[in-house]
N, C-alpha and C positions, 0 to 999 in steps of 0.2 A: 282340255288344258287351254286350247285359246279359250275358247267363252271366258272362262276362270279369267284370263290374263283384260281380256276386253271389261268384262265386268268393274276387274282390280282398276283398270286405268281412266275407268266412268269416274269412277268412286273417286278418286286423287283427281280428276280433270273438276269435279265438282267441288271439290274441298280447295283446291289453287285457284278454283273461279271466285270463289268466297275469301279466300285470303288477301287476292288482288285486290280487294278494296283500299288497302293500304295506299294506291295510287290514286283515289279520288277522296278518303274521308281523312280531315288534319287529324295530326297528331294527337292532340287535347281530347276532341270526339273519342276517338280509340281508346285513347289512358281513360276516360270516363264510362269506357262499357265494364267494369269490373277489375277485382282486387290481378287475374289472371293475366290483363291487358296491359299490365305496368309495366311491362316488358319493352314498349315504345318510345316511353321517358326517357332510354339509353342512347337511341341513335337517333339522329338529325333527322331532320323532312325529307331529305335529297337520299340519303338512306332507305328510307321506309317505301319511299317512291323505287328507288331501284327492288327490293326483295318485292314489291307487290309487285312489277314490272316483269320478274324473272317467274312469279307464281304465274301473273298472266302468259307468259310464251310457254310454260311447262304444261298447263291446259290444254292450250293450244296444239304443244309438239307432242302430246302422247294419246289423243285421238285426229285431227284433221291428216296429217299425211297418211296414215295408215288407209283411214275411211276413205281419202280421195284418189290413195295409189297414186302419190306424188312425193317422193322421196321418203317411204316408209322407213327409209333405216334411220331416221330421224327420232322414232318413238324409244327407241332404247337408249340415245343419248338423252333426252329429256327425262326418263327414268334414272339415270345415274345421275341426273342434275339434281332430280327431284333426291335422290338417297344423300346428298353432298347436302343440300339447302336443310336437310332435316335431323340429319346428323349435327349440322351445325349449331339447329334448336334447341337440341337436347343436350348439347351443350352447354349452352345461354342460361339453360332452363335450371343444367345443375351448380352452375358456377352461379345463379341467383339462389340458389336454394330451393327451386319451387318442383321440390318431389312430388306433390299432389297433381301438379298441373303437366307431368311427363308424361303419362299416359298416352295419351293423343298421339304425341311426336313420335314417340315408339314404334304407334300400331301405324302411323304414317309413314314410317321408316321403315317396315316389315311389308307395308304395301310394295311402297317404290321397290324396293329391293327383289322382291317378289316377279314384277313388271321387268327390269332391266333384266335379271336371270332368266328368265322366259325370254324374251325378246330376243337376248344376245344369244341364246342357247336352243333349248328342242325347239320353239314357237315361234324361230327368226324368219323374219318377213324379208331376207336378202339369198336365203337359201333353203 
């Protein structure tokens, strides 16, 4: 079950590392990667900079303290951050209509979820 949970939190620490680019590529760049990326025409720069901001520390919070054994109990908050930021997607995603493009956020949101229940529970790095 850990491997499984470590695995799980590579896989999301790599896909938030990828997301975070919201923080260095503009707006316009983004909306022009595809029909699926129109989704950033909604929110301001200062916005898009903050969710890339919170994918980068959610990267960050769900392997570095674990691997450094430096306030480990940190990895399963970053996993309910990450279940809250995702849940919120597939929100976004059906109030725009884009059932096609839900997929992703779903099995995102089966990860994190996955990760914070280990964590907080049989696989908790505080007991």
């Amino acid at each position: 079950m850990n491997v499984a949970l470590w695995i799980t939190a590579g896989v999301l620490a790599a896909v938030c590392l990828v997301g975070s680019s919201k923080v260095f590529v503009p707006r316009e760049k983004l909306a022009a990667m595809g029909s699926s990326a129109q989704w950033v025409l909604e929110f301001s720069p200062g916005a898009l900079k903050a969710i890339g901001a919170v994918e980068l520390l959610a990267a960050v919070g769900l392997i570095l303290p674990a691997a450094l054994d430096v306030a480990p109990a940190l990895v399963p908050l970053a996993a309910t951050g990450l279940v809250l930021l995702f849940a919120c997607a597939v929100a976004m995603r059906l109030r725009r209509g884009e059932k096609a493009t839900i997929a992703g956020d779903l099995i995102y949101l089966a990860l994190a979820a996955f990760v914070a229940w280990g964590r907080w529970g049989p696989e908790s790095f505080t007991g």
